[in-house]
Each structure stands twice: as structure tokens, then as C-alpha cells.
HTML snippet that shows the backbone in 3Dmol.js (N, CA, C, O; Angstrom):
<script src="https://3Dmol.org/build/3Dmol-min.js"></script>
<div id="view" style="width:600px;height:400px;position:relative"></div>
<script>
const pdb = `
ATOM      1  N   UNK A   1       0.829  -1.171   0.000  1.00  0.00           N
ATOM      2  CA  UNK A   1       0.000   0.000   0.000  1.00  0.00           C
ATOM      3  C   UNK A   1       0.880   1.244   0.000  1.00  0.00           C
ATOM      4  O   UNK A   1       1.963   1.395   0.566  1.00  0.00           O
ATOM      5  N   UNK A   2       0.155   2.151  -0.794  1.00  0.00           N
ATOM      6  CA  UNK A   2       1.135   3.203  -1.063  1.00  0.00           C
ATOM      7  C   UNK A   2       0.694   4.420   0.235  1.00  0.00           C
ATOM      8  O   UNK A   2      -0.448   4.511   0.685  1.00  0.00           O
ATOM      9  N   UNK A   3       1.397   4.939   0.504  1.00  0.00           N
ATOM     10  CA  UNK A   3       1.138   6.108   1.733  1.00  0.00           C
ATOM     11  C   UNK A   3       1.373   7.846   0.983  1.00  0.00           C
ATOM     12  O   UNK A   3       2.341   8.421   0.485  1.00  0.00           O
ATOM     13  N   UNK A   4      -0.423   8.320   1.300  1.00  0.00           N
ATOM     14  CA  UNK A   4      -0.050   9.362   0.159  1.00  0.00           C
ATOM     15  C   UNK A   4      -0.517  10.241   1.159  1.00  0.00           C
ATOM     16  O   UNK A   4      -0.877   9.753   2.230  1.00  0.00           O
ATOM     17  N   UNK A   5      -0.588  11.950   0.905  1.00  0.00           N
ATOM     18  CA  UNK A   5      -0.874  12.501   1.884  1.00  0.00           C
ATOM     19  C   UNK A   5      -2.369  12.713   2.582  1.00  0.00           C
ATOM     20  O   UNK A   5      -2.539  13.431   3.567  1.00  0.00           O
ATOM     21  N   UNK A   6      -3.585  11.858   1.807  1.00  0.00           N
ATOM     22  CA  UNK A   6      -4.621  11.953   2.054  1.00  0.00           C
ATOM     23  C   UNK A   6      -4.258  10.616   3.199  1.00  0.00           C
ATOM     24  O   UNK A   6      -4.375  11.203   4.274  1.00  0.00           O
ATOM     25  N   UNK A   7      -3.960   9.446   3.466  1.00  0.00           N
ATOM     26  CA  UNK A   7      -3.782   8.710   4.246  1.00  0.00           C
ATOM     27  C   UNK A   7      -3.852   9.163   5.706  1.00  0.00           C
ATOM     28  O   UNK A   7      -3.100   9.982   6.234  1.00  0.00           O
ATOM     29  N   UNK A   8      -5.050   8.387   6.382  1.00  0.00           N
ATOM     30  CA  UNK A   8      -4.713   8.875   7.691  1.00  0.00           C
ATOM     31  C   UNK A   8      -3.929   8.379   8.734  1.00  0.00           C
ATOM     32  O   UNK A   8      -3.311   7.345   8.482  1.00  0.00           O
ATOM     33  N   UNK A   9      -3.808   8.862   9.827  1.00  0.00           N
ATOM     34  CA  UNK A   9      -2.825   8.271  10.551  1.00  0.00           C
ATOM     35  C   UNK A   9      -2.823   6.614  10.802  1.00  0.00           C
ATOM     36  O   UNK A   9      -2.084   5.678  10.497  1.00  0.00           O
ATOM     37  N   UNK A  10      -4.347   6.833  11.693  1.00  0.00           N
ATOM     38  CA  UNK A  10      -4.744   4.959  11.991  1.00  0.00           C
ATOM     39  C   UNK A  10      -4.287   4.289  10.751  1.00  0.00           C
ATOM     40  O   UNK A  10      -3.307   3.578  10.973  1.00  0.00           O
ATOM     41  N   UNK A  11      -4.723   4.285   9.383  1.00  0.00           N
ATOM     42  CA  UNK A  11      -4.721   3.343   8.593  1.00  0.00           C
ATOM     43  C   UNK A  11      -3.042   3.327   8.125  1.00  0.00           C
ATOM     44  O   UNK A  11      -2.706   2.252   7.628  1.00  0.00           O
ATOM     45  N   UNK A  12      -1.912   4.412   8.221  1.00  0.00           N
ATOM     46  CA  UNK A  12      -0.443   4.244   8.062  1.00  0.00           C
ATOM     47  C   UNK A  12      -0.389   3.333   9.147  1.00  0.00           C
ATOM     48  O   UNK A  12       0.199   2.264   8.983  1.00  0.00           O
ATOM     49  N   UNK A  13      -1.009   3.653  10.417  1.00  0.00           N
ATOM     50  CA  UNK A  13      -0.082   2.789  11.408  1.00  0.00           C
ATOM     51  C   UNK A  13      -0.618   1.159  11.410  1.00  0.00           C
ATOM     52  O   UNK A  13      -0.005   0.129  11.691  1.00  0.00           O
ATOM     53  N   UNK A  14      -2.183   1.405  10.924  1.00  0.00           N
ATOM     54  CA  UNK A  14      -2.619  -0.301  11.021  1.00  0.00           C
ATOM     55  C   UNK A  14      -1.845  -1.186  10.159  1.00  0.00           C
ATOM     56  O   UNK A  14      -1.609  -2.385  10.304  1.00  0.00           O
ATOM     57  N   UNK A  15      -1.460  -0.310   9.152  1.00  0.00           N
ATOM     58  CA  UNK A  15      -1.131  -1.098   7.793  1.00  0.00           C
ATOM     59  C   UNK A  15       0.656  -1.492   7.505  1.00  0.00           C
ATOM     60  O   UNK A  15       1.160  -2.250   6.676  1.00  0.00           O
ATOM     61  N   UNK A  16       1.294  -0.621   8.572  1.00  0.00           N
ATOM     62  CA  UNK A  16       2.493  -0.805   8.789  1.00  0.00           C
ATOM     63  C   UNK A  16       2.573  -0.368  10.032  1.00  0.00           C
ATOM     64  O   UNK A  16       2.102   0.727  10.338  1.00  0.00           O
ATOM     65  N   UNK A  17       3.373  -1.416  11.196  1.00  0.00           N
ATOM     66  CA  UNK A  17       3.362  -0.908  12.422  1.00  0.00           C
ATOM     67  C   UNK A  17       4.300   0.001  12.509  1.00  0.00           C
ATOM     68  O   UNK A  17       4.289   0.929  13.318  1.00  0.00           O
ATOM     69  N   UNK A  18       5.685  -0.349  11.176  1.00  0.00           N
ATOM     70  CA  UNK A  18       6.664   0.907  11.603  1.00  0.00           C
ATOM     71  C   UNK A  18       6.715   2.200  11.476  1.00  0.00           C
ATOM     72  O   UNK A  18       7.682   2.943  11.648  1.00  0.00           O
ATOM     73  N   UNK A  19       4.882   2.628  10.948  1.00  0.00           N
ATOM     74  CA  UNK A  19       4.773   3.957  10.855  1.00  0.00           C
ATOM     75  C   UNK A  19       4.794   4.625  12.088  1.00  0.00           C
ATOM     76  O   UNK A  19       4.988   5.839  12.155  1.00  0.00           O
ATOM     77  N   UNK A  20       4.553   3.701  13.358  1.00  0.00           N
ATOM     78  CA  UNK A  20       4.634   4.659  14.621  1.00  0.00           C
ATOM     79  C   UNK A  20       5.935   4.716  14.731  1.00  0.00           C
ATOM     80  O   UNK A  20       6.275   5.874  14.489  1.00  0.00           O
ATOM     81  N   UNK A  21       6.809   4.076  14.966  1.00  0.00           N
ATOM     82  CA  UNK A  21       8.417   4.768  14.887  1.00  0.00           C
ATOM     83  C   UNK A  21       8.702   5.320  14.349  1.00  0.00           C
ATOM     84  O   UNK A  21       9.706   5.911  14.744  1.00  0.00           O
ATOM     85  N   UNK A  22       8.240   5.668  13.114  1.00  0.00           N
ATOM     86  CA  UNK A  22       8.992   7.579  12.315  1.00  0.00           C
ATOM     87  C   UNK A  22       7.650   7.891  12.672  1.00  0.00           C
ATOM     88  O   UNK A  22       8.122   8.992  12.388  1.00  0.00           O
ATOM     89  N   UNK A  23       6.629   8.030  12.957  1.00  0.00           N
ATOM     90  CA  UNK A  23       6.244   9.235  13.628  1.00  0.00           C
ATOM     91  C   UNK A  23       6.714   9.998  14.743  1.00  0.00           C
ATOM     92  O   UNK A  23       7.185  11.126  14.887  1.00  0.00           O
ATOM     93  N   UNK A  24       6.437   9.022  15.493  1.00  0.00           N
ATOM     94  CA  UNK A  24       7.915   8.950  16.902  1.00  0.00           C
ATOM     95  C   UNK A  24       8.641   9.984  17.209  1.00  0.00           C
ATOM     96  O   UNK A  24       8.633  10.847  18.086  1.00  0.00           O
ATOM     97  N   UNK A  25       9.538   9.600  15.914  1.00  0.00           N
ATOM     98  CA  UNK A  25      11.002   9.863  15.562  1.00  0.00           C
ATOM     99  C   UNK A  25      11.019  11.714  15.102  1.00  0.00           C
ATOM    100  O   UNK A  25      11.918  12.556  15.107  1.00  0.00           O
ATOM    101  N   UNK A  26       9.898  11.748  14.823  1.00  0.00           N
ATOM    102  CA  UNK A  26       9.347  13.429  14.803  1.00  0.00           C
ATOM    103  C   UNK A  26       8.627  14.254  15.851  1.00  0.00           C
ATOM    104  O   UNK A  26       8.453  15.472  15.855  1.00  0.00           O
ATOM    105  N   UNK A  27       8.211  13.275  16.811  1.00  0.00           N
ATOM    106  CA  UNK A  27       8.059  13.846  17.961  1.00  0.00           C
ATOM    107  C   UNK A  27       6.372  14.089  18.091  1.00  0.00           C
ATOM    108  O   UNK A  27       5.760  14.921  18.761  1.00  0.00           O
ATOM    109  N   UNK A  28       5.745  12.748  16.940  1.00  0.00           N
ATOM    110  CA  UNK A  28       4.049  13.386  16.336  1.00  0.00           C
ATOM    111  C   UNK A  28       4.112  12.267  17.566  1.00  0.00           C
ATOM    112  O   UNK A  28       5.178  11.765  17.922  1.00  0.00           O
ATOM    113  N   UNK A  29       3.228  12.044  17.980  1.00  0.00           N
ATOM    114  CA  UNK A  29       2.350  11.511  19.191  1.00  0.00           C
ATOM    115  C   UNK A  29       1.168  11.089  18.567  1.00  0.00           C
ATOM    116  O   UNK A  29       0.100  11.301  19.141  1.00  0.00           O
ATOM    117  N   UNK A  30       1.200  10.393  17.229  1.00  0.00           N
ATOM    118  CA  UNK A  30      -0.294  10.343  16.806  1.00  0.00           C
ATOM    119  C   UNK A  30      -0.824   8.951  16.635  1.00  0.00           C
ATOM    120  O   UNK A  30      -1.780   8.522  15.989  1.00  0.00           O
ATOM    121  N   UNK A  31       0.069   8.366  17.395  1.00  0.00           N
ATOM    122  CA  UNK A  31      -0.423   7.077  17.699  1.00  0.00           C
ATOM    123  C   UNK A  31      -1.412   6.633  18.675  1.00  0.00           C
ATOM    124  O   UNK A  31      -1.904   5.509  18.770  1.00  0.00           O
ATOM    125  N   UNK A  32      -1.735   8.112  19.696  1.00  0.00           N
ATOM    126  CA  UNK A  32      -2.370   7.512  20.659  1.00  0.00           C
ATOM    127  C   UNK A  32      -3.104   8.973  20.562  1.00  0.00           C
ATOM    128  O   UNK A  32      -3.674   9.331  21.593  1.00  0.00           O
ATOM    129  N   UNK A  33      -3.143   9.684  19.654  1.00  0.00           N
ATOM    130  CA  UNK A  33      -4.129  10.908  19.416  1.00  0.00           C
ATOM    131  C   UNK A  33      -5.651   9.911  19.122  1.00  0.00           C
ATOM    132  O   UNK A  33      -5.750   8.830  18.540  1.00  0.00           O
ATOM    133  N   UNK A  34      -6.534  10.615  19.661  1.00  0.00           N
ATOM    134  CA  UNK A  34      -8.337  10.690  18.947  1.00  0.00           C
ATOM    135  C   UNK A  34      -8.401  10.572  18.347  1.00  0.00           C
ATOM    136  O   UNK A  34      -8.983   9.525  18.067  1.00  0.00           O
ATOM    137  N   UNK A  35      -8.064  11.175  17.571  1.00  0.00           N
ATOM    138  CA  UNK A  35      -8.516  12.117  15.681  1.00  0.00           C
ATOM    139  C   UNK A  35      -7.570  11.295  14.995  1.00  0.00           C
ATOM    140  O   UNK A  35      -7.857  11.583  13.833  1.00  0.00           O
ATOM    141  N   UNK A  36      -6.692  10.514  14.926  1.00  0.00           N
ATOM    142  CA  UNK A  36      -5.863   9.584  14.234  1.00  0.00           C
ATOM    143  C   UNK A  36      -6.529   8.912  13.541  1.00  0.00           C
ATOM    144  O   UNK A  36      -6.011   8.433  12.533  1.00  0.00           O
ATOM    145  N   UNK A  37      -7.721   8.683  13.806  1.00  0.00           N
ATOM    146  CA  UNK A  37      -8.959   7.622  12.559  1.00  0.00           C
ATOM    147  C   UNK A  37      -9.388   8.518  11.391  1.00  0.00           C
ATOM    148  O   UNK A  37      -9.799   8.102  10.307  1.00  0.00           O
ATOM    149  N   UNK A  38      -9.206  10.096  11.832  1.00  0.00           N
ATOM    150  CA  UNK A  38      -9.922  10.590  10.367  1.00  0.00           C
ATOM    151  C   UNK A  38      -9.006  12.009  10.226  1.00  0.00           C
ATOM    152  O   UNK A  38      -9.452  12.871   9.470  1.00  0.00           O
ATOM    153  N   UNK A  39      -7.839  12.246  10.880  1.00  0.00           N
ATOM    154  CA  UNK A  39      -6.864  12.958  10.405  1.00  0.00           C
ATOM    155  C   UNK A  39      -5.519  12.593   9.405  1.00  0.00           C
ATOM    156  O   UNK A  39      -4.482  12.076   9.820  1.00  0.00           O
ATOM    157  N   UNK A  40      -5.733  12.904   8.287  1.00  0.00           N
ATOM    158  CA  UNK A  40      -4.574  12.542   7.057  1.00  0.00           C
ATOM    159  C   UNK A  40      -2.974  12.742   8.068  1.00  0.00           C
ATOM    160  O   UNK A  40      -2.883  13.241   9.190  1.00  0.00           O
ATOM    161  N   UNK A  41      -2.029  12.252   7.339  1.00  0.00           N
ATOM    162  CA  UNK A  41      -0.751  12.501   7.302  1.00  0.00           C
ATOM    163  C   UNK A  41      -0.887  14.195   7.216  1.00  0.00           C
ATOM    164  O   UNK A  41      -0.709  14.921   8.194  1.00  0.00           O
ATOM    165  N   UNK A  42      -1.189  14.616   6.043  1.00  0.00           N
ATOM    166  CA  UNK A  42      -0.838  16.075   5.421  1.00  0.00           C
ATOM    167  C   UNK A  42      -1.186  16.897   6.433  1.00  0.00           C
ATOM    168  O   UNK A  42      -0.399  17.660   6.994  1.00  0.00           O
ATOM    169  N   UNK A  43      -2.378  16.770   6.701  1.00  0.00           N
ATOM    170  CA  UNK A  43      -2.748  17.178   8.706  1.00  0.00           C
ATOM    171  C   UNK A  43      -1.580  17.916   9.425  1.00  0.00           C
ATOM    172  O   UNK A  43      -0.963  18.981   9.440  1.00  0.00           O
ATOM    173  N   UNK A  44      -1.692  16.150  10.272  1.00  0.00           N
ATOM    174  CA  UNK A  44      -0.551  15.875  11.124  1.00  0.00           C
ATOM    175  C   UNK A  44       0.967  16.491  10.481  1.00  0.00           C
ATOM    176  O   UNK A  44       1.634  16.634  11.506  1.00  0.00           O
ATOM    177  N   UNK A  45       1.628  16.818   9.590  1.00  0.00           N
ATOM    178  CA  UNK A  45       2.779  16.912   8.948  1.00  0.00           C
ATOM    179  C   UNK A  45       2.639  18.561   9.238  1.00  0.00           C
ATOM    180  O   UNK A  45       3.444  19.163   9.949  1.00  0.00           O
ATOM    181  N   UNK A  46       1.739  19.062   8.721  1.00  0.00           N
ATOM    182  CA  UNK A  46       1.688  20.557   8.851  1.00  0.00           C
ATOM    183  C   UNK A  46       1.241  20.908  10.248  1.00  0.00           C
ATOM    184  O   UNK A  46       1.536  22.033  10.653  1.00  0.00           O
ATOM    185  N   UNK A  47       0.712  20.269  10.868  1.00  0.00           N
ATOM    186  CA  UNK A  47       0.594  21.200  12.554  1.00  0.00           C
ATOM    187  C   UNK A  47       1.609  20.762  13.442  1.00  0.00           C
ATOM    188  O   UNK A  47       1.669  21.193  14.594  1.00  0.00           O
ATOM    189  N   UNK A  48       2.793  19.540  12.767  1.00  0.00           N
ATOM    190  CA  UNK A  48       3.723  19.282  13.556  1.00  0.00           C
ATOM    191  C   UNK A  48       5.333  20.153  13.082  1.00  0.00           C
ATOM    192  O   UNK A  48       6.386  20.078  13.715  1.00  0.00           O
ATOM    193  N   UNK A  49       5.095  20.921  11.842  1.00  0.00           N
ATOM    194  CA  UNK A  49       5.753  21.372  11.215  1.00  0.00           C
ATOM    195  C   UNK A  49       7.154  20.610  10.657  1.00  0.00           C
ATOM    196  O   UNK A  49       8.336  20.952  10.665  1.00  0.00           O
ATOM    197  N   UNK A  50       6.390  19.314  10.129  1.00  0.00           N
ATOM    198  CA  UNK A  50       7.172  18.469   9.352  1.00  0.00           C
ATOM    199  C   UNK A  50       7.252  18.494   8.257  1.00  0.00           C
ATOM    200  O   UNK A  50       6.387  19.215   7.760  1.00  0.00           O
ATOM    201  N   UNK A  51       7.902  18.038   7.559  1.00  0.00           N
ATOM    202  CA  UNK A  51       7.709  18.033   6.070  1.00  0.00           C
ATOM    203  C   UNK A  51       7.441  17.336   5.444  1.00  0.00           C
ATOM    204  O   UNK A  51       8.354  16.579   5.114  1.00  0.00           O
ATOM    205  N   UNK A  52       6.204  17.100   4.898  1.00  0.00           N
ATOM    206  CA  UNK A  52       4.991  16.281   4.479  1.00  0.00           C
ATOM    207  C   UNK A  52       5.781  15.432   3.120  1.00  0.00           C
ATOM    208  O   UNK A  52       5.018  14.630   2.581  1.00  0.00           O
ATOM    209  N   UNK A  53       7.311  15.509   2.452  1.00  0.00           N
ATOM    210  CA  UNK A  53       7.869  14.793   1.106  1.00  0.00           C
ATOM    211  C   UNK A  53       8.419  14.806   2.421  1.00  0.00           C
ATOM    212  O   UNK A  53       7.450  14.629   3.158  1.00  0.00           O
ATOM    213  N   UNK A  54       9.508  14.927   3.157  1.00  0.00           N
ATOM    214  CA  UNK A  54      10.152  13.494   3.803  1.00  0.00           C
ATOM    215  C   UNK A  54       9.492  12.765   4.525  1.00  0.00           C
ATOM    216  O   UNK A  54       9.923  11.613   4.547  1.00  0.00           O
ATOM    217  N   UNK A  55       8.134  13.051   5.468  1.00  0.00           N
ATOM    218  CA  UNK A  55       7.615  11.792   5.900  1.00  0.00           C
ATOM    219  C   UNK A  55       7.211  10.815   5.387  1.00  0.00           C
ATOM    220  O   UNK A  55       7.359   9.635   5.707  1.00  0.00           O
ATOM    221  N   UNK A  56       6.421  11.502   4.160  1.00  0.00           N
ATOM    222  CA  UNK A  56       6.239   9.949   3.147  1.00  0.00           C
ATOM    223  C   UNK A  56       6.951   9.352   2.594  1.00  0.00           C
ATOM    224  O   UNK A  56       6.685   8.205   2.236  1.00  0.00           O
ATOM    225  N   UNK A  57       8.227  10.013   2.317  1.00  0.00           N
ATOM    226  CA  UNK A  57       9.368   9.389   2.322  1.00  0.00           C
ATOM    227  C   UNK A  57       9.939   7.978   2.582  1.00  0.00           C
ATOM    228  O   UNK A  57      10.355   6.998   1.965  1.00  0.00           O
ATOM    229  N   UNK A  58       9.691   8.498   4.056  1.00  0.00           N
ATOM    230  CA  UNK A  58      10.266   7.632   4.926  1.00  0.00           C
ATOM    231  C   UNK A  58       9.262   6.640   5.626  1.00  0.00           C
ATOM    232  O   UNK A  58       9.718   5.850   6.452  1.00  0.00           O
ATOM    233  N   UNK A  59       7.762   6.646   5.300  1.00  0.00           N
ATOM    234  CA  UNK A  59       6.942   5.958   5.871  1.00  0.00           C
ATOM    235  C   UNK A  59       7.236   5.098   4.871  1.00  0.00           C
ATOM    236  O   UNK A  59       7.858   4.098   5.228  1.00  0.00           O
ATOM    237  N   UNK A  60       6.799   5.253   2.977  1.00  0.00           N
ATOM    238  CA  UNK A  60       6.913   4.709   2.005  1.00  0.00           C
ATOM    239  C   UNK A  60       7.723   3.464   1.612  1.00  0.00           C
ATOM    240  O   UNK A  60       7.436   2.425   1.017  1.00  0.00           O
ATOM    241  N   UNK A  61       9.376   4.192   2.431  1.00  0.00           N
ATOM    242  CA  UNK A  61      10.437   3.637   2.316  1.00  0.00           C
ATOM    243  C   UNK A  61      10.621   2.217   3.812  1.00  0.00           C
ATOM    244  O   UNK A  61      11.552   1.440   4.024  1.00  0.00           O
ATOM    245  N   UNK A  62       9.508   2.376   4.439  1.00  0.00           N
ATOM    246  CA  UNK A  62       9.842   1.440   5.649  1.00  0.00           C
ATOM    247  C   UNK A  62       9.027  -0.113   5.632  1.00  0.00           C
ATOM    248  O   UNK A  62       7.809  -0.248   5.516  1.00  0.00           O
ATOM    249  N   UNK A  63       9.852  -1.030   5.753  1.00  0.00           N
ATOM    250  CA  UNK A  63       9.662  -2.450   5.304  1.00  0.00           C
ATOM    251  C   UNK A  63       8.248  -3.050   6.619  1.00  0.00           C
ATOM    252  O   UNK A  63       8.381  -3.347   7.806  1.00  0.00           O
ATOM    253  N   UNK A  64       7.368  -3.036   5.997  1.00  0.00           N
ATOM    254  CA  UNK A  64       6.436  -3.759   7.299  1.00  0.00           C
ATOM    255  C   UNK A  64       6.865  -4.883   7.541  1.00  0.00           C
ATOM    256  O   UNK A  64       7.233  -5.791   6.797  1.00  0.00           O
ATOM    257  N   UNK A  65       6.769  -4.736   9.253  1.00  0.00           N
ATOM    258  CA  UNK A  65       6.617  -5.445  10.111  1.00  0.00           C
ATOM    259  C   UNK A  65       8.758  -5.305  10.382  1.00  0.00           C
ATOM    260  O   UNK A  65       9.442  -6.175  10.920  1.00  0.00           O
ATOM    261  N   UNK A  66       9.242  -4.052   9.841  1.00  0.00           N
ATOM    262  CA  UNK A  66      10.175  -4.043   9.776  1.00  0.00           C
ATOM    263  C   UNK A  66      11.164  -4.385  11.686  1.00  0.00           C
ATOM    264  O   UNK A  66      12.394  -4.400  11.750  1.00  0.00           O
TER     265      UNK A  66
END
`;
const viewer = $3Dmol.createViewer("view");
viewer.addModel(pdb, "pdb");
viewer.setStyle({}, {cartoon: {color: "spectrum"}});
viewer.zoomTo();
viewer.render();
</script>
């Protein structure tokens, strides 16, 4: 599955668990946020003041169940 910026958080993290470690790794906490079922990446990327081409980046780039 491809991780694009409409993707929301829950379904990056259901669908690969190692999306909570680079979220993590940015300091997003949106693993255990509310709104993680119907807030996109692009969201989360801009109110954490991340940068929405390297997180997908690096979510994209991470081997499930890595």
C-alpha cells in the first residue's frame, strides 16, 4: 500500500506498524491521538511542522513489520 498525503494516521499505522516509529522519531504523538482515525498525514505533517515529502518518504520507504 502506497502512503499518500490523504492517508490517515490509523490506517499508516494499522497497515504498517513501523509507521509509529517515524512518527515517533518526529516527535508526532499520533499514535495515541483521537482524531488519528480521520486525520490525514498532510494534517498531522503541517501542525507538527514536518515536512509532508520526507515523511512519506520515509513511511513509504519502511519495510512492514520491519
Amino acid at each position: 500500500m502506497k502512503i499518500t498525503r490523504a492517508t490517515t494516521l490509523h490506517k499508516a499505522i494499522k497497515d504498517n506498524p513501523e509507521a509509529a516509529k517515524i512518527l515517533d522519531s518526529y516527535s508526532m504523538g499520533c499514535k495515541s491521538c483521537s482524531g488519528a482515525r480521520n486525520e490525514t498525514l498532510e494534517w498531522a505533517a503541517n501542525m507538527h511542522g514536518v515536512s509532508l515529502k520526507e515523511l512519506l518518504g520515509k513511511l513509504n520507504s519502511a519495510k512492514v513489520g520491519a
